[in-house]
MIDOVEX-49296 format. One record per residue (C-alpha): residue in one letter; y, x, z. Coordinates in steps of 0.25 Angstrom, whole numbers, plus 5000, padded with zeros to 4 digits. Each point is the difference from the previous one (the first is absolute). Layout:
MIDOVEX-49296
[pt 'A' [Y X Z]] ...
//
This chain:
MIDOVEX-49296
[pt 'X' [5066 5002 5021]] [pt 'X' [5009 5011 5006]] [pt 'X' [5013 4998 4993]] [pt 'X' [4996 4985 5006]] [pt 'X' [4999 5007 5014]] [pt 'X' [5011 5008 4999]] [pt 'X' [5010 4990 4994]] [pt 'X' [4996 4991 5012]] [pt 'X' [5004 5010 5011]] [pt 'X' [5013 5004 4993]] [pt 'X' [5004 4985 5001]] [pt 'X' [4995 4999 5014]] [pt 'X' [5008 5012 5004]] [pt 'X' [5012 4997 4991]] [pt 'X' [5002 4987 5001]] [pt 'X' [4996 4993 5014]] [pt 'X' [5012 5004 5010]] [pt 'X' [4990 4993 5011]] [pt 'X' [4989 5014 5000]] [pt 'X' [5001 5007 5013]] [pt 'X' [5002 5016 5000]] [pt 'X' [4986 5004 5004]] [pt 'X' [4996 4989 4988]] [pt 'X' [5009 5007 4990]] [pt 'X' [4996 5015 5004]] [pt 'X' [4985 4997 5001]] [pt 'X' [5002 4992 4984]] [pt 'X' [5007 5014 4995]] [pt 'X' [4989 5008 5005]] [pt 'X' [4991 4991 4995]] [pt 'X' [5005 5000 4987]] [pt 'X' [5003 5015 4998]] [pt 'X' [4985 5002 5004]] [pt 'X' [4995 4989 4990]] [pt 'X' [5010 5007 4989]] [pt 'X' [4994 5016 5004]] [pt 'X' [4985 4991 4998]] [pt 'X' [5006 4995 4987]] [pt 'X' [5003 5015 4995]] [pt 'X' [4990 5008 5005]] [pt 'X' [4990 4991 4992]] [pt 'X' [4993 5006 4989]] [pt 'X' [4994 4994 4988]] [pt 'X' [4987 4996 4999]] [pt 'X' [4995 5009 4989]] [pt 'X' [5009 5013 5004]] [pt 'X' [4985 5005 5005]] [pt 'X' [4993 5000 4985]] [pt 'X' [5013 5004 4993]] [pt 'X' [5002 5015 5001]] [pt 'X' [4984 4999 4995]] [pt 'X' [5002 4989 4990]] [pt 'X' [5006 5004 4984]] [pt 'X' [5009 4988 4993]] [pt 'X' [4991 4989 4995]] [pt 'X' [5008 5000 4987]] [pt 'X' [4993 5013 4997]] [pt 'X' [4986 4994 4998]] [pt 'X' [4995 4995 4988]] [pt 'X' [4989 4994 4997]] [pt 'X' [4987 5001 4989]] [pt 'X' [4991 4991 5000]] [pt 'X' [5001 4995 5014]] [pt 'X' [5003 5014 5004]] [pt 'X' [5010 5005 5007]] [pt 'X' [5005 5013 4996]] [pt 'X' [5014 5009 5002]] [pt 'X' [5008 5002 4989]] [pt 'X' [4995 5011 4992]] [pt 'X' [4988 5002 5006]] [pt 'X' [4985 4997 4997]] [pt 'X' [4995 5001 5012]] [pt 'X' [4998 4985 5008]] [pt 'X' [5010 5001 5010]] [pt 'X' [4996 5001 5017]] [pt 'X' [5010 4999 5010]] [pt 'X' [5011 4992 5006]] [pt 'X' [5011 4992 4993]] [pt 'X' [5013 4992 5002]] [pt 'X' [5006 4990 4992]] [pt 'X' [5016 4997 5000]] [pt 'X' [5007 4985 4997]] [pt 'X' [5005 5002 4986]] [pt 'X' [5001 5015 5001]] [pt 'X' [5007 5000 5013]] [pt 'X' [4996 5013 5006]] [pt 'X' [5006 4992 5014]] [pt 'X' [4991 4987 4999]] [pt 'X' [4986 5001 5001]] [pt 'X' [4991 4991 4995]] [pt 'X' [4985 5005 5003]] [pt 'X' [4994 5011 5003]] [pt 'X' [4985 5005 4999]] [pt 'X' [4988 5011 4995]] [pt 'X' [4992 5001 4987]] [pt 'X' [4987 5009 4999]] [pt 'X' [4997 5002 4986]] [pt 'X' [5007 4991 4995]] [pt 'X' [4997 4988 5008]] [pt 'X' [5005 4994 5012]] [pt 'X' [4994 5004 5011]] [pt 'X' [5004 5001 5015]] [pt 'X' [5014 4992 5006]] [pt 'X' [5009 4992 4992]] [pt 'X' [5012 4994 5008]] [pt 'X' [5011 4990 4994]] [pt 'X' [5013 4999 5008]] [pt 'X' [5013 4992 5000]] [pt 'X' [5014 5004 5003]] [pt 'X' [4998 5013 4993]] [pt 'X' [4989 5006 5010]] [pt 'X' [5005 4993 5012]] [pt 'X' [4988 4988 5001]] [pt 'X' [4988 4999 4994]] [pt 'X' [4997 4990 4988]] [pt 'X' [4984 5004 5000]] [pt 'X' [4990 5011 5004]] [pt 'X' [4987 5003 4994]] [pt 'X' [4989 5007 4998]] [pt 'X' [4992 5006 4985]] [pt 'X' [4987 5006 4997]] [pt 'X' [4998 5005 4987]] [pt 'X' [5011 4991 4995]] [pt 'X' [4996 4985 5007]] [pt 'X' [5004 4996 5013]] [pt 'X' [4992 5003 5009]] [pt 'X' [5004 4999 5017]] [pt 'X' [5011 4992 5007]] [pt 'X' [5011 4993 4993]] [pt 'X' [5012 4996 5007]] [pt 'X' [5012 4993 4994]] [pt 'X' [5014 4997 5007]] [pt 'X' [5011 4991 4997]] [pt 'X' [5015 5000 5007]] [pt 'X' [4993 5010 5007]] [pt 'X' [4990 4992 5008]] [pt 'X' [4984 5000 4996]] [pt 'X' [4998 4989 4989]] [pt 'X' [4985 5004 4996]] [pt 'X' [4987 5009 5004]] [pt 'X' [4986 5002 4996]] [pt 'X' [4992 5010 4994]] [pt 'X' [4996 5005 4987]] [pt 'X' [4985 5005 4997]] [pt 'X' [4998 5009 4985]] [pt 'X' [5013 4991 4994]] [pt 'X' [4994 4985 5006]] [pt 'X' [5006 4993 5011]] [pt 'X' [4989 5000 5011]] [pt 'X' [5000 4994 5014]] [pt 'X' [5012 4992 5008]] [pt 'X' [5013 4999 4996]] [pt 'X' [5011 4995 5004]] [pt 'X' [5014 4994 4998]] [pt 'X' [5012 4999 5010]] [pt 'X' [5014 4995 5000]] [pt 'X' [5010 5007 5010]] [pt 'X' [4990 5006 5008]] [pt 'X' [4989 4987 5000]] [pt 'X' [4988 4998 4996]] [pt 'X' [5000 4990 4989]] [pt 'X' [4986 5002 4992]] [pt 'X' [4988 5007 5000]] [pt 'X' [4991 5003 4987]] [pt 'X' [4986 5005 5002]] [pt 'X' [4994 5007 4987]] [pt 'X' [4988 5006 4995]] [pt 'X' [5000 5011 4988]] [pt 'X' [5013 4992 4994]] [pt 'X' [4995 4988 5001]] [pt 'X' [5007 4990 5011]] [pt 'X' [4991 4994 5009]] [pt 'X' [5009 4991 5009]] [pt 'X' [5013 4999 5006]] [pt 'X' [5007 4996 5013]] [pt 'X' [5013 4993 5000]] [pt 'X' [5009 4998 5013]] [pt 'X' [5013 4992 5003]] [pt 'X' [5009 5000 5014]] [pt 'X' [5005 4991 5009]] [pt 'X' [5015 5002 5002]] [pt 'X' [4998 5007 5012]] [pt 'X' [4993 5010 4994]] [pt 'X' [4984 4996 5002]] [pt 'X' [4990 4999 4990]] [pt 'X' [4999 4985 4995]] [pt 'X' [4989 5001 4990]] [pt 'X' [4990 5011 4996]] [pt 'X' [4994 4993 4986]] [pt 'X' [4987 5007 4993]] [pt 'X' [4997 5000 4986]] [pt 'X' [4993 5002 4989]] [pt 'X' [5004 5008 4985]] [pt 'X' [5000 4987 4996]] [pt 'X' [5012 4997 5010]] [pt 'X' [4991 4989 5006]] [pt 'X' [5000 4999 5015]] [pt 'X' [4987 5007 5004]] [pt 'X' [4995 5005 5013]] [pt 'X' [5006 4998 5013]] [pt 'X' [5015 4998 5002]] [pt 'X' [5006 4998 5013]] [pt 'X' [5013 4992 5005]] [pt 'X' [5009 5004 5012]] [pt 'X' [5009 4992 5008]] [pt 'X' [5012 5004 5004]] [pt 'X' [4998 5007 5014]] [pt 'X' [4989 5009 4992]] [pt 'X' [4989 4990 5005]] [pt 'X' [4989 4999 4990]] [pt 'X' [5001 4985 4993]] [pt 'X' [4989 4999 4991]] [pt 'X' [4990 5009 4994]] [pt 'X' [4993 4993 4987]] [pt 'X' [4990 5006 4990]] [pt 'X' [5003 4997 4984]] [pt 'X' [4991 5001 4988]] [pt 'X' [5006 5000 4986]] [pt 'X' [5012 4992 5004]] [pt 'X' [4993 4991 5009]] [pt 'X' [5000 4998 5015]] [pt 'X' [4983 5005 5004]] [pt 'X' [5002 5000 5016]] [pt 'X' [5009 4998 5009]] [pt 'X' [4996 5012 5010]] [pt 'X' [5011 4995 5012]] [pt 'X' [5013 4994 5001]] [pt 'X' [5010 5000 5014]] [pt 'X' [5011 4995 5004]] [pt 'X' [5016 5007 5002]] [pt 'X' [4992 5004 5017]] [pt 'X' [4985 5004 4994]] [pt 'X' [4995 4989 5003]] [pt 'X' [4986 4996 4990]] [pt 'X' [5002 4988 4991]] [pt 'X' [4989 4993 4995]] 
//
């Protein structure tokens, strides 16, 4: 995304012989603050890494973690490297005797973004769970004693696209929504683990004005709660 922004403004002050002075001075300090921001940025895991020993000096014995040449279940902080690549980091996180327990995070672009954050207790996830992809949030929920538990849900560039409800792992029901072109929601649609529409599901016109709001049991239209027009008003 930067070298996107920075490639844009070195075109646009470069190239276009029509940019007043003012423009062209204000672009340059825009961009030499934008490069100082660029710099001056530390990775993500820097914070955990004068704590943390190189993951590839664990081992693990029967589903324990250990250091090398060492008996004792290992406590503390870790960090782990792309192919041994003390510059790229992949994860970093904590073990107490042995186990998981405490933060784990994921990056991309060696530390820069974050691929996935979580939380352990004794070695199950347990807490928030958070997951990122091209450096947008693409999923959240929570995890209870290593089973999902509660509302998750799913975005794709920063919009709400599902919504998961669970109880002790086992999915209850779920909400999926689509968009007009203008950005609106279109449809929110309930259904069961059976993937049968179930529950209340909504419709929306264009301008945001509720369309129609009908109740579904096991794939079957039950009631039809209300319906409007594009200006609210009632149709019978």
């Amino acid at each position: 995304m930067r070298a996107k922004l920075f490639t844009a403004l070195f075109v646009g002050i470069f190239i276009s012989p029509s940019i007043s002075s003012q423009y062209l001075e204000d672009s340059v300090d825009d961009f030499s603050q934008s490069l100082k921001n660029f710099f001056r940025e530390k990775p993500l895991y820097e914070k955990y890494a004068d704590s943390a020993v190189n993951y590839a000096s664990l081992v693990e014995r029967q589903d324990i973690k250990y250091q090398v040449n060492s008996s004792k279940p290992f406590t503390g902080n870790f960090i782990k490297y792309v192919d041994d690549n003390i510059f790229c980091v992949e994860e970093v996180g904590t073990y107490k005797n042995g186990k998981l327990h405490g933060y784990l995070e994921g990056y991309d672009g060696c530390g820069v973004a974050y691929s996935y954050k979580m939380n352990f207790k004794k070695g199950l996830e347990h807490g928030k769970y958070q997951e990122w992809s091209e450096g947008l949030l693409s999923m959240e929920g929570q995890y209870v004693d290593g089973k999902l538990d509660g509302e998750w849900m799913g975005y794709e560039y920063g919009v709400i696209t599902w919504t998961e409800y669970f109880d002790n792992d086992e999915l209850l029901y779920y909400l999926e929504y689509t968009y007009h072109q203008n950005g609106q929601v279109a449809t929110k649609e309930s259904f069961n683990a059976d993937e049968k529409l179930n529950g209340v599901s909504e419709t929306y016109h264009q301008n945001g004005q509720l369309a129609s709001k009908i109740s579904y049991k096991d794939g079957s239209i039950d009631k039809v709660i209300e319906k409007y027009d594009y200006n609210g008003n009632p149709i019978n």
